[in-house]
VMD Tcl script that draws the C-alpha trace (Angstrom):
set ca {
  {133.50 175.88 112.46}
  {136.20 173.66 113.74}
  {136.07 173.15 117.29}
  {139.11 172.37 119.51}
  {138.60 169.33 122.59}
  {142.06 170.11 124.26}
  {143.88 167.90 126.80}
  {143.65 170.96 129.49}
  {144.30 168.88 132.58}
  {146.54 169.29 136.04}
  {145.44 165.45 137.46}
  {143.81 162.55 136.31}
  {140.25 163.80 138.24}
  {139.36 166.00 135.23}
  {140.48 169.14 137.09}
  {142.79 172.03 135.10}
  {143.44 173.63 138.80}
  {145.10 177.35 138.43}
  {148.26 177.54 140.19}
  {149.73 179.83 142.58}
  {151.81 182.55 141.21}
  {154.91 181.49 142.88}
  {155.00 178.18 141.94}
  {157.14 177.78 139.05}
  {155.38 175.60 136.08}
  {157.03 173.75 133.29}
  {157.19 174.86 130.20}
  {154.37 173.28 128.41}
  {153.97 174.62 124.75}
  {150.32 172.87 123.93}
  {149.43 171.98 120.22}
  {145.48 173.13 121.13}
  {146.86 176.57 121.85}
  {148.75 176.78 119.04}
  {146.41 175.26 116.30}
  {143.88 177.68 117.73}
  {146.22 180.77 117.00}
  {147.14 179.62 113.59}
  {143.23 178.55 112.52}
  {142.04 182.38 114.32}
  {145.16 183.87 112.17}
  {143.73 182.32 108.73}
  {140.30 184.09 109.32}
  {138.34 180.71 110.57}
  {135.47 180.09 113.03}
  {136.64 178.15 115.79}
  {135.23 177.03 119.37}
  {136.63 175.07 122.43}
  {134.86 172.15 124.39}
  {136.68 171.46 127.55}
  {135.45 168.67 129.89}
  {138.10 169.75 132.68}
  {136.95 172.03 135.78}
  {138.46 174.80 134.76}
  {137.31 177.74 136.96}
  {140.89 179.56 136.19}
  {140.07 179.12 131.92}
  {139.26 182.66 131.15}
  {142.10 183.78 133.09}
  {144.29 181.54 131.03}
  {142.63 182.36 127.21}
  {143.58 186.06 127.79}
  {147.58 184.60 128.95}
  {147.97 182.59 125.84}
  {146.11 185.45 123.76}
  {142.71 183.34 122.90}
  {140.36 185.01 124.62}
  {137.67 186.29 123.62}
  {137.40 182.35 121.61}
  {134.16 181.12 122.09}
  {134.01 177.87 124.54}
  {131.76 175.02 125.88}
  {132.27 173.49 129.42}
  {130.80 170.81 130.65}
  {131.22 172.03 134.28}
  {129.71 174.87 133.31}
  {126.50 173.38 132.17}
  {126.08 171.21 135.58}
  {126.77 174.57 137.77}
  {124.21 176.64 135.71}
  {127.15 178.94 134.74}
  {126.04 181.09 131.31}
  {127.97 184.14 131.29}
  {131.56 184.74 130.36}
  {133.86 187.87 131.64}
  {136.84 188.17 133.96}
  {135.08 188.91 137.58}
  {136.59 190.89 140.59}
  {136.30 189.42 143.87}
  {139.04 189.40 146.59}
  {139.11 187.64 149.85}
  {138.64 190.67 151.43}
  {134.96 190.61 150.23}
  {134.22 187.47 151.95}
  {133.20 187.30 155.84}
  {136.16 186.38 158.11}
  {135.44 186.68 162.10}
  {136.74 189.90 163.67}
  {139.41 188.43 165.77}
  {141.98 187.30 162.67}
  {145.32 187.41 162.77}
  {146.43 188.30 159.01}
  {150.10 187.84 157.98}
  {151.07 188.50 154.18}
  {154.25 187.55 152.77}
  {155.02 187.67 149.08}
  {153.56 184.43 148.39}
  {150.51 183.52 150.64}
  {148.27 185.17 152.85}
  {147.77 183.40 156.21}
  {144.88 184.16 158.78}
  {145.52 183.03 162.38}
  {143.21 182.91 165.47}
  {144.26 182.06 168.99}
  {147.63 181.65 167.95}
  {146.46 178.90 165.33}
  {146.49 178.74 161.61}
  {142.80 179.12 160.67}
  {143.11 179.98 156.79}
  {145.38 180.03 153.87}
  {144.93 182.27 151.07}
  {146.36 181.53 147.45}
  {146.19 184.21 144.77}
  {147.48 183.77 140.70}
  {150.35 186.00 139.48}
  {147.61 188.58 138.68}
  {146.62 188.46 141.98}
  {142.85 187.12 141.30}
  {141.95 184.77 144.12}
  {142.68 181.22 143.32}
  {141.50 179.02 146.37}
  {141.44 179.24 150.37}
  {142.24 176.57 152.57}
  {140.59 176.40 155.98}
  {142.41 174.84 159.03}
  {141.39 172.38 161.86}
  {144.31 171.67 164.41}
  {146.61 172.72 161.61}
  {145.35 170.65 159.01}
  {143.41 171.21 156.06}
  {139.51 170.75 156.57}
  {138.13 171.87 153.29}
  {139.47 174.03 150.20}
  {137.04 176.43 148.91}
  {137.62 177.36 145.29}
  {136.95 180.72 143.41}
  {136.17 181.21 139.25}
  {138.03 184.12 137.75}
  {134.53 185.42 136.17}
  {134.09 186.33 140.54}
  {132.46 183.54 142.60}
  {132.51 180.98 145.27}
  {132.80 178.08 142.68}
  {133.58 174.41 144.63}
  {134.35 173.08 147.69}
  {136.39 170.10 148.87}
  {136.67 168.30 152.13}
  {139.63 166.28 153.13}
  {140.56 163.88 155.73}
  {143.89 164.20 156.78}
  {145.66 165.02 153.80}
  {143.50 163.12 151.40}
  {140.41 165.08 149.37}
  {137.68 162.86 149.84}
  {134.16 164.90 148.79}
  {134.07 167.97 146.87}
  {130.63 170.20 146.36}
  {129.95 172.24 143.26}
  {128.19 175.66 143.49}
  {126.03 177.79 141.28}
  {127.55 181.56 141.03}
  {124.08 182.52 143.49}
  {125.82 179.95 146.08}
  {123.38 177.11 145.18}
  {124.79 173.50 145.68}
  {124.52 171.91 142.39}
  {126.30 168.28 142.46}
  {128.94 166.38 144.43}
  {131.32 164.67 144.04}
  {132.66 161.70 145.88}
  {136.07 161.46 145.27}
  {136.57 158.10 146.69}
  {134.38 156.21 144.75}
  {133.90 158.23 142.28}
  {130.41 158.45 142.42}
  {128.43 161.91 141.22}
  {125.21 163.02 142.89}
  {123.20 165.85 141.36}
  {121.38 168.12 143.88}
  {117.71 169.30 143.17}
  {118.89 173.02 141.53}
  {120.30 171.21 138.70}
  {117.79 169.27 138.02}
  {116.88 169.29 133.93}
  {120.89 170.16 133.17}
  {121.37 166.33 132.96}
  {119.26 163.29 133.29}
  {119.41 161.09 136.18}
  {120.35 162.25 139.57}
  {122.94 160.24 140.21}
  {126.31 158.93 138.10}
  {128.38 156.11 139.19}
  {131.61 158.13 137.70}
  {132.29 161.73 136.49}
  {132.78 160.30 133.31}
  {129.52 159.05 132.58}
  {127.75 162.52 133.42}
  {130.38 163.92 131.40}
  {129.81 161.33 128.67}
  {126.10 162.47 128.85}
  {126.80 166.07 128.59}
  {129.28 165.52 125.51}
  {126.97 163.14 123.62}
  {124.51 166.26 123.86}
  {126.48 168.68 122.62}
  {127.50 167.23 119.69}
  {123.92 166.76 118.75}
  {123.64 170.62 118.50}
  {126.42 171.23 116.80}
  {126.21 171.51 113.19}
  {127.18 168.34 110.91}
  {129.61 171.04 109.37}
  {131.22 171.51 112.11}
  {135.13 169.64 112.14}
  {136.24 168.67 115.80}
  {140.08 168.65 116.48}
  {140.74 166.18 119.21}
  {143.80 166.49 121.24}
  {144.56 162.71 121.46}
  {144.70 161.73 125.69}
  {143.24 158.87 126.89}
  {141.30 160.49 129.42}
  {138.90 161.65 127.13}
  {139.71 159.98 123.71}
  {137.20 157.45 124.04}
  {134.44 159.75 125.66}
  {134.40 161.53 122.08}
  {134.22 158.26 120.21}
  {131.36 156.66 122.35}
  {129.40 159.88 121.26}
  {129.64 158.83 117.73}
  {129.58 162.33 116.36}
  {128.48 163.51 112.85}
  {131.30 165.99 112.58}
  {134.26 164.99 111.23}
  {137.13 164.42 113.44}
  {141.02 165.31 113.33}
  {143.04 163.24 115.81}
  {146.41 165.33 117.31}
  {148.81 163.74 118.63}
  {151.21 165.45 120.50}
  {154.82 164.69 122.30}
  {154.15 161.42 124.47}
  {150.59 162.23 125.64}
  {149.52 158.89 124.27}
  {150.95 155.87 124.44}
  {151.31 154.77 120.34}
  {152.42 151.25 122.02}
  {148.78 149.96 122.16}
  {147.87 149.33 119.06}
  {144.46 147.90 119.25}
  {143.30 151.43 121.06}
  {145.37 152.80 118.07}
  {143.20 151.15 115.24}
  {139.57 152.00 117.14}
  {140.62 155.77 117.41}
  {141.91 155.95 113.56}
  {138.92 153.90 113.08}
  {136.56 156.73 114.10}
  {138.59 159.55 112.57}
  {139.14 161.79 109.40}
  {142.43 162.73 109.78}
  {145.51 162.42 112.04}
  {147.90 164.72 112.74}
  {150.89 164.46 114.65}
  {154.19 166.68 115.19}
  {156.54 163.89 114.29}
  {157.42 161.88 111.45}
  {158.26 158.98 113.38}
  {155.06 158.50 115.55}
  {153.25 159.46 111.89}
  {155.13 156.36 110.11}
  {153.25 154.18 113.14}
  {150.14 155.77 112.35}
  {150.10 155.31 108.83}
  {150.65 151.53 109.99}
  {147.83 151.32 111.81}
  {145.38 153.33 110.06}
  {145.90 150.85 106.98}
  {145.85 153.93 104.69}
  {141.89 154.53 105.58}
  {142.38 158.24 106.22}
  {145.21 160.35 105.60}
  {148.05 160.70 108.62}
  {150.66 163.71 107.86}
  {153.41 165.09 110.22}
  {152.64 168.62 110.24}
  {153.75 171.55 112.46}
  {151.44 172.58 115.35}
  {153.57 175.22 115.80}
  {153.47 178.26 113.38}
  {157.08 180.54 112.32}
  {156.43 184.03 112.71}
  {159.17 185.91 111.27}
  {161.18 187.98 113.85}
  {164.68 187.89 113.43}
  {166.95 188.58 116.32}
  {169.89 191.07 116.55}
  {172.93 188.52 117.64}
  {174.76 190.16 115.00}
  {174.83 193.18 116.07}
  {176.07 192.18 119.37}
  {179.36 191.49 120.09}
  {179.09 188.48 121.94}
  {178.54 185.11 120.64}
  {175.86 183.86 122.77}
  {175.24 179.88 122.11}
  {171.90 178.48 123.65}
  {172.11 175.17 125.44}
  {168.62 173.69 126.52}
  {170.00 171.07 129.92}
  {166.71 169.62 130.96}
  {166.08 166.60 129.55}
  {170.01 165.99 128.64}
  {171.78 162.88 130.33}
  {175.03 162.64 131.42}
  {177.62 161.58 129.64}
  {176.38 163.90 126.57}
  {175.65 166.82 128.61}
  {179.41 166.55 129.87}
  {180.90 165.71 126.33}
  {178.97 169.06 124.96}
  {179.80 171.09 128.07}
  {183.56 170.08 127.38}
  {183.83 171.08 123.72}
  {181.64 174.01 124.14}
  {184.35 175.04 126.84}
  {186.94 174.44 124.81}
  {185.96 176.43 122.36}
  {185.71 179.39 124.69}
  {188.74 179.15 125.43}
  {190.02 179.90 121.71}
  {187.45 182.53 121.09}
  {187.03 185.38 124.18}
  {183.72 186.47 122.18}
  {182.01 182.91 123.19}
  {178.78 182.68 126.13}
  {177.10 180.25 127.20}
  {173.35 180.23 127.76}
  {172.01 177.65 129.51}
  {168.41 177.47 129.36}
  {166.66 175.28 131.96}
  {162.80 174.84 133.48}
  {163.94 174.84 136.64}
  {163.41 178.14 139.09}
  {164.43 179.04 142.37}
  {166.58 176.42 144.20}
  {166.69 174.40 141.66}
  {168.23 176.95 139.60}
  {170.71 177.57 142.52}
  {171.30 174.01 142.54}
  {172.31 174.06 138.54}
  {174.19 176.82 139.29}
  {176.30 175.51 141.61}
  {176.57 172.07 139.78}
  {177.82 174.34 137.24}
  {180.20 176.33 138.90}
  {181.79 173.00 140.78}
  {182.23 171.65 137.09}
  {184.60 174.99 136.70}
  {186.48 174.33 139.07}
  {187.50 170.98 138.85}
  {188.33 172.25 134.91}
  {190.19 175.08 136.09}
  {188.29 177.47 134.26}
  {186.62 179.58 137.26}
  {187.79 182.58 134.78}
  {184.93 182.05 132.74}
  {182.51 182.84 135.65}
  {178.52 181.65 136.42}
  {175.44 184.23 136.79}
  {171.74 184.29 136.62}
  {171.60 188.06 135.31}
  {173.24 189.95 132.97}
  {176.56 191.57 134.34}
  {176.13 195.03 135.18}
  {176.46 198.13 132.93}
  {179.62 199.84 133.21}
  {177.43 203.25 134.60}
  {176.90 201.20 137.50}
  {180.54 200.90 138.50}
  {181.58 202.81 140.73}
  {184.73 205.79 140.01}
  {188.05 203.66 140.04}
  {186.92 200.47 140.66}
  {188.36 197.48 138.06}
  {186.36 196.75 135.42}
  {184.38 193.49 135.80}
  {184.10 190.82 133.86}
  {181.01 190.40 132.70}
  {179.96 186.31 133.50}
  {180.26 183.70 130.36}
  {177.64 181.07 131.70}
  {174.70 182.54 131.89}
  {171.55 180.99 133.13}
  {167.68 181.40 131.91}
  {164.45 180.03 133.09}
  {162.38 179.19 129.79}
  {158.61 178.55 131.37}
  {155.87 179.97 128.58}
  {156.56 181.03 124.49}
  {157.68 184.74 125.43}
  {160.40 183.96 127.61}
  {161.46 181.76 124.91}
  {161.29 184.23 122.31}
  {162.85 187.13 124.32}
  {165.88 185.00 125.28}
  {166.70 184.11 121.63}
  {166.60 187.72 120.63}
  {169.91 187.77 120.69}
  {170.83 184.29 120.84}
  {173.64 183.17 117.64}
  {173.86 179.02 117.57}
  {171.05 176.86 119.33}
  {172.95 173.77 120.76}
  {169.95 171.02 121.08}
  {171.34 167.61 121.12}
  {169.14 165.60 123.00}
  {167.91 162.40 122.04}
  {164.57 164.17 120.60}
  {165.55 167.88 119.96}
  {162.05 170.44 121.53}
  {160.07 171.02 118.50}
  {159.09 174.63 119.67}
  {162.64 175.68 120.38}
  {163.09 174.38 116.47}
  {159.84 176.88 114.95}
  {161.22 179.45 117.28}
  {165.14 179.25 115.97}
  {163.79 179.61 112.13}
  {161.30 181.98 113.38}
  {164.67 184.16 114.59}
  {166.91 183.32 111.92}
  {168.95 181.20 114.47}
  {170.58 178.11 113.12}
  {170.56 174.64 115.20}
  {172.46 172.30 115.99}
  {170.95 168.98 116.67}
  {171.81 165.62 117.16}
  {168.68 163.44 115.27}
  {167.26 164.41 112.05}
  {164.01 166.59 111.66}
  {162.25 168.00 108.93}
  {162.86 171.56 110.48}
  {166.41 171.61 110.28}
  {168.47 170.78 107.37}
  {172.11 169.95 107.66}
  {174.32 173.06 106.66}
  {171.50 174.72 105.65}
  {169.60 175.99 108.92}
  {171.70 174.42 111.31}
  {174.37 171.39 111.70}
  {173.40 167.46 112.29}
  {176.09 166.17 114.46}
  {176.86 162.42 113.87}
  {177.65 161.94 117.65}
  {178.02 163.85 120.71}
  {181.83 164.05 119.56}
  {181.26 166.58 116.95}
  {179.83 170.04 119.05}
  {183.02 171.79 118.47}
  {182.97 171.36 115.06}
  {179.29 172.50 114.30}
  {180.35 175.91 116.73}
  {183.08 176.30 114.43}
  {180.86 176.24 111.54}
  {178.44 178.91 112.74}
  {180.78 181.18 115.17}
  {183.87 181.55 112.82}
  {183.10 183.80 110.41}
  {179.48 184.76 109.32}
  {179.28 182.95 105.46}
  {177.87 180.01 107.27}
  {175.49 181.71 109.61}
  {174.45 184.21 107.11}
  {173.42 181.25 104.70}
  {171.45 180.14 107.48}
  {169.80 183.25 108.32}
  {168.96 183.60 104.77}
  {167.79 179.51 104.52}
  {165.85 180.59 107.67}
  {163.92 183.49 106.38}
  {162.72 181.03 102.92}
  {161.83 178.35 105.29}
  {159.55 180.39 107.90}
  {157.35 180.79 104.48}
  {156.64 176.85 105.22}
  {155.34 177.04 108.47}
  {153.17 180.09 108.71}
  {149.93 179.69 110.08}
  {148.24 180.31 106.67}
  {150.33 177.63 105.09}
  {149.63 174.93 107.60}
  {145.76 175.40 107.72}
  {145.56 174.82 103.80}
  {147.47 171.49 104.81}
  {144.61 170.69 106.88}
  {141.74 171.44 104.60}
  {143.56 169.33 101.64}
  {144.04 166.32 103.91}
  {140.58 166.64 104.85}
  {139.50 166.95 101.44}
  {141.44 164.06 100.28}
  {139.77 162.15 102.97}
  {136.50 162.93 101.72}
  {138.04 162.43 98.00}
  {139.20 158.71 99.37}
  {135.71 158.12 101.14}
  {133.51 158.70 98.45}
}
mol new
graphics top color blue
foreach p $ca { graphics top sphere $p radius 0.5 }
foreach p [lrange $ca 0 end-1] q [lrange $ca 1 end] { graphics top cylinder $p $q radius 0.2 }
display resetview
């Protein structure tokens, strides 16, 4: 079985919180969720151990499309929790006094009594209840906290504005432990007595350390643990000097690569390493003094689904702003303009994170950057222009907008926008690796700024020397189609490389050549 410890957490308090629905969230495209797909894909037994408090997790397996996956929580085992299933409990269940005010809006519920806010109710964007906050002269006095399998899970008490104690329930309403979130300190109530083995920790981290250190001694020696590399937990795993074998993954800039001595004791303990970059695996293979084998390899599978840009008769270029400084962004926005102008068939797609008024904001930044160009013609919109059926009976035709604006937040957003997307433009210093599976996934070529092994000059997309050169990779791809069709053809032979199938046998014959090197 290989079993997957993600790094599943919203704070450094071991908490993976759920979040309003409103709230907009980053786009966070995890390497545990995607190993997981492409390992279920190739037919293999796999498992997740989670140390966070998660009582949103099941709720977030059947988003990313893991659920039913077996899992192990350490919260779990302290609260006495040992059934699985999405639950159904709304506030309206709970008991409220009779003399509540209730106001609902589109994003909170708010209960008021004498004219005074008394609760606060939060729900997810399926509307399961996430947390409600109670009120004392209109601040917070304690936040009680629901599980999407339909219970009172945790409560925490604040002073002021600060969370200072929280209590953790059983699903009959039993306390089961505290925490002090001060000092840190853990103190285990008589109903879960037996689930660990004092009744008292001086941090979370050593009951959790207890709890860990247990379960690997159940799990088979077979078994191969994946470790999502974080510092909050890397050395919680090591400490419980498992049998298994163990896969480090390293993953954007979740770890620092800079301290080498923590480097050496985690490749120290390990099997393998994997990481999604050559350049942090060249440091690795530094460090690990060629004791175990350290690959760059995809944690992101291609999953062939070309798009249908050509069959539409605009040339739609994608332009991913977050994360691009000025002066590039301005050098790119100014060729990418100028080639507009030449060719009436040219729009923009800017693809950001950002929601709400922070889209407005980009908006307007964006518009203001027309006008001091003189080119308001080309127009700015969120949405697609309106269908022509929509117009009404002698009015002038309108122009449809050429800057268009997205909000990329989770995989399928991403995937539906570059359905019919022609040219990626990512030339930020370190070009998104998902955006990169995803373009040869669609057949899109990419234009990029640094090197990667995903995208091959004039093959799947264009390496620009410097910022300078956008116009003439646009003029590579959007004149004509011999260049983009060689693409979409170079595109199609490469998504053979990274299918999930093909990247799990790169596991197993690193592993093996560990062993092979070991014996």
């Amino acid at each position: 079985m290989y079993i997957f410890l993600p790094s599943w957490y919203t704070d450094h308090n071991w908490n993976l919180a759920g979040r309003p629905w409103y709230r907009a969230q980053a786009s966070h495209f995890d390497d545990t969720v995607s190993q997981l797909r492409m390992f279920q894909q190739a037919g293999e037994e796999t498992a997740i151990w989670i140390l966070a408090y998660a009582p949103q997790l099941e709720a977030a397996l059947h988003r990313q499309n893991l659920y039913p996956t077996p899992f192990w929580s350490a919260f779990d085992v302290l609260q006495g929790v040992d059934f699985t299933g999405i639950g159904v409990l709304s506030f309206e269940d709970l008991s409220w006094p009779a003399d509540l005010e209730w106001i609902e809006t589109p994003f909170v519920i708010t209960a008021f009594r004498g004219g005074e806010r008394y609760a606060r109710v939060e729900l997810d964007e399926e509307g399961r209840l996430l947390s409600i906050d109670y009120y004392e002269k209109e601040q917070v006095h304690h936040r009680d906290i629901f599980d999407d399998r339909g219970f009172f899970s945790s409560r925490t008490f604040f002073a002021g504005e600060v969370p200072v104690r929280q209590e953790f329930y059983d699903p009959q309403g039993a306390l089961r432990f505290t925490r002090d979130l001060e000092s840190g300190r853990v103190e285990i109530a008589a109903a879960a007595a037996g689930a660990v083995s004092k009744t008292s920790y001086d941090s979370m981290e050593a009951c959790l350390q207890e709890l860990l250190t247990a379960r690997f001694r159940q799990a088979s020696p077979e078994d191969c643990l994946i470790l999502a590399v974080d510092a909050r937990q890397n050395h919680l795993v090591l400490d419980a000097c498992p049998d298994q074998k163990l896969v480090l993954s390293f993953f954007e800039s979740r770890f620092d690569l800079s301290d080498e001595r923590e480097v050496k004791r985690l490749l120290a303990g390990a099997d393998l390493a994997v990481t999604d970059r050559e350049r942090e695996a060249k440091i690795l293979r530094q460090d690990a003094e060629a004791k175990i084998p350290v690959r760059d390899i995809s944690p992101f599978d291609t999953r062939l689904s070309l798009g249908r840009s050509q069959r539409s008769w605009d040339l739609k270029v994608y332009l991913p702003v977050d994360g691009l400084e000025e002066p590039y962004l301005s050098k790119a926005l100014e060729q990418i303009f100028r080639y507009m102008k030449t060719n009436s068939q040219t729009v923009l797609v800017v693809g950001t994170e950002r929601a709400g008024l922070a889209l407005e904001a980009l908006r307007r930044q964006f518009a203001d950057r027309l006008v001091r160009l003189h080119l308001e013609e080309f127009g700015t919109e969120g949405a697609a222009a309106p269908d022509d059926e929509d117009q009404e009976p002698g009015e002038e035709e309108k122009k449809p907008p050429r800057i268009r604006f997205v909000t990329v937040r989770s995989e399928s957003e991403l995937i539906q926008v570059l359905e019919d997307i022609r040219l990626i433009v990512d030339v930020r210093d370190q070009p998104d690796l998902y955006l990169q599976i995803s373009g040869i996934s669609a057949g899109i070529p990419q234009v990029n700024y640094r090197f990667t092994r995903y995208v091959e000059h004039q093959k799947d997309g264009y390496i620009i020397p410097n910022i300078d050169h956008v116009e003439e990779a646009l003029d590579y791809y959007l004149t004509g189609l011999s260049h983009w069709n060689e693409a979409l053809v170079y595109c199609v032979k490469k998504a053979q490389e990274y299918t999930g199938g093909s990247l799990v046998s790169v596991w197993k014959e690193m592993l093996e050549k560990g062993e092979k090197e070991d014996g």
